[in-house]
BALO-550787 format. One line per 8 residues: their letters; for each residue x, y, z of C-alpha. Coordinates in steps of 0.02 Angstrom, whole numbers, plus 50000, padded with zeros to 5 digits. Each point is the difference from the previous one (the first is absolute). Layout:
<rs>
a) X/Y/Z; ...
</rs>
This chain:
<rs>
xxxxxxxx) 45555/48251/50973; 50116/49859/50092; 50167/50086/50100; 50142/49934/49880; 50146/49932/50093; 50199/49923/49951; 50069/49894/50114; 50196/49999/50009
xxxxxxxx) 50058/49880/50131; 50127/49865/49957; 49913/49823/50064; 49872/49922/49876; 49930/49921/50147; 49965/50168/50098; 49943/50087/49829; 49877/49859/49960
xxxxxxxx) 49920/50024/50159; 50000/50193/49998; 49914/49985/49838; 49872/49884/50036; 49949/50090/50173; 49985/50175/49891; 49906/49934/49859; 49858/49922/50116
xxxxxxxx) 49980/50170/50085; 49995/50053/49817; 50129/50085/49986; 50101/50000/49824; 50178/49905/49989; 50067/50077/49821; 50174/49937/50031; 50143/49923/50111
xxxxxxxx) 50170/50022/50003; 50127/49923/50092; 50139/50091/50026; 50021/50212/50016; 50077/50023/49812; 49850/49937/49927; 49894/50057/50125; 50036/50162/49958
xxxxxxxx) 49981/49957/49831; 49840/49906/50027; 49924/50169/50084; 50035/50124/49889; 49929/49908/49862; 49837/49946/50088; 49984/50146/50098; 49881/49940/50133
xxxxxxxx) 49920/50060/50141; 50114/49905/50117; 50160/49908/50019; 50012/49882/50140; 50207/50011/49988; 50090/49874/50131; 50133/50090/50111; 50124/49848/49956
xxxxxxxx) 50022/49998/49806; 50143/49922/49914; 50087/50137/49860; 49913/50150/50116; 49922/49995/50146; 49824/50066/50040; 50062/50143/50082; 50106/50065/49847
xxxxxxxx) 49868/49938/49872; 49864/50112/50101; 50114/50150/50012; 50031/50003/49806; 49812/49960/49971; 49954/50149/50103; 50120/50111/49909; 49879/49985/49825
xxxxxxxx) 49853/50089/49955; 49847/49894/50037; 50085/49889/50124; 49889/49852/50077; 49963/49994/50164; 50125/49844/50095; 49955/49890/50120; 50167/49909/50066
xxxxxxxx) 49993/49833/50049; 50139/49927/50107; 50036/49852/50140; 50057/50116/50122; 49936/50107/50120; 50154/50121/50029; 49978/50196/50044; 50146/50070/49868
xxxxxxxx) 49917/49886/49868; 49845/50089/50013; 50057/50162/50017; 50109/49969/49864; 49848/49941/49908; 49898/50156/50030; 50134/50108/49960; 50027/49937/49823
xxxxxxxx) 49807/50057/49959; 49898/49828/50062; 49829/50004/50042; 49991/49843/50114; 50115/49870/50064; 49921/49828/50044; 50087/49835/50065; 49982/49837/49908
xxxxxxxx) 49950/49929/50148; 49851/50078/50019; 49829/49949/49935; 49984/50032/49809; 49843/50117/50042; 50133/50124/50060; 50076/50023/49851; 49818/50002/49913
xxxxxxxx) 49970/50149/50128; 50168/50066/49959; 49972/50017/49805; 49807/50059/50013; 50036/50139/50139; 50168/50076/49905; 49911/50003/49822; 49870/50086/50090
xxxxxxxx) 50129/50130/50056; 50063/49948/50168; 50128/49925/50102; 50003/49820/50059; 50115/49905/50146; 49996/49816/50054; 49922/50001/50157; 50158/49874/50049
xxxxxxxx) 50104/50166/49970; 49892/50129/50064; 50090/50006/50164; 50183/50012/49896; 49934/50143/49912; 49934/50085/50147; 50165/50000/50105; 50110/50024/49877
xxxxxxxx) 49902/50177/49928; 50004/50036/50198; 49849/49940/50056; 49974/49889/50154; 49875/49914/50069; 49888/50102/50121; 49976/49952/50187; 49826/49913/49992
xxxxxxxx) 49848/50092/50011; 49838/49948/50017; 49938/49902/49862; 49850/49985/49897; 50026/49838/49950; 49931/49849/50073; 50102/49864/50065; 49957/49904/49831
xxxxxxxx) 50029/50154/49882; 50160/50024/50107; 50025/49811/49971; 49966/50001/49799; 50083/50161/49955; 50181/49944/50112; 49965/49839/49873; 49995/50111/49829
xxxxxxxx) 50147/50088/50079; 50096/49853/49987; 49962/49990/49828; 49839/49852/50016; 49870/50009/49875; 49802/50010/50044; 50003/49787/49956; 50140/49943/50113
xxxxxxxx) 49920/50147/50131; 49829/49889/49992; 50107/49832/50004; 50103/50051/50177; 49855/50066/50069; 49886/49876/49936; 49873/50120/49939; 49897/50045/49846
xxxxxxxx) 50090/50110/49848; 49853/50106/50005; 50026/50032/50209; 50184/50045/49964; 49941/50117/49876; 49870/50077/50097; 50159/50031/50128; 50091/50066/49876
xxxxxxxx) 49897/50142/49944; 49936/50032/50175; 50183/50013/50041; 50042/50115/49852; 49843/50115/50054; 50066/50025/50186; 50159/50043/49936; 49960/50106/49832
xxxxxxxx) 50137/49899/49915; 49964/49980/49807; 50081/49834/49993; 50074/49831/50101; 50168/50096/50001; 49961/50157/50058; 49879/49922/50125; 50175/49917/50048
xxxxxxxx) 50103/50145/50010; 49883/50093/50097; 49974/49869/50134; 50183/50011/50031; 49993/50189/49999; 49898/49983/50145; 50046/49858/50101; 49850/49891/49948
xx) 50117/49862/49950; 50171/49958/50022
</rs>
């Protein structure tokens, strides 16, 4: 059975995209809405798996529209989507009840990875933000220790930190897909990290990458 997702975000151009990038992973689109009146709407009445909400929504903003989703019996899980990478936004975001927070500016697999990982229960954040999220909730980044990485996993993962997708990864470093995702899982192994973002945050954590 396909993850059932709503998109609420107010460009057609950004929603077109969204919903072409999540249907090839195969994931299922049952509506849009384009501002957070309907979107709430829109939610209730589908009651998917998922709501990718944007932070910036005319009527009510993603923030407000997650907090009175979260306040019903068999809320979805949210993923916010937003331009900016700002610390309060984010903790204002996780606050309100949302699962993940991802930046439009980001490769469209991380909001793929975003939607799969909190239907499946857990937490997601934009490797772009991981660092925002880490010093604002009090963490810092650790003085360096010796790493496990090689300079080329050390090279890839400060990449997917920056938000770069396994393609563009193979395109700068003018390699094969299928070496960068060798890397990749190598790189998750060393570090025990489930995913790209947590692979992120811990690097960070220990002064793999800065």
């Amino acid at each position: 059975m396909s993850l059932r997702v709503v998109l609420v975000e107010d460009h057609a151009l950004v929603r077109a995209g969204l919903r072409a990038s999540l249907e090839a992973a195969g994931i299922d689109v049952v509506a849009e809405a384009q501002d957070g009146v309907s979107g709430f709407d829109t939610i209730v009445r589908t009651q998917p798996d998922v709501a990718v909400v944007d932070l910036g929504l005319p009527g009510k903003d993603g923030i407000a529209l997650t907090r009175e989703l979260k306040a019903r019996a068999n809320a979805p899980r949210i993923v916010i989507l937003t331009m900016h990478e700002l610390g309060d936004e984010v903790l204002a975001a996780i606050a309100a009840g949302a699962e993940a927070y991802c930046v439009k500016s980001s490769d469209p697999a991380v909001v793929i990875d975003a939607v799969r990982i909190v239907a499946a229960g857990g937490a997601y954040f934009d490797p772009k933000i991981a660092h925002v999220v880490l010093r604002r909730l009090g963490g810092s980044a650790a003085q360096p220790e010796p790493s496990p990485l090689s300079a080329r996993e050390t090279e890839i993962l400060t990449l997917i930190a920056g938000g770069t997708g396994n393609a563009e990864i193979a395109e700068q470093l003018h390699i094969s897909l299928g070496t960068v995702k060798g890397h990749v899982a190598d790189i998750l192994a060393k570090l025990s990290a489930s995913d790209r973002a947590h692979a992120a945050v811990t690097a960070y954590r220990r002064g793999l990458i800065r």
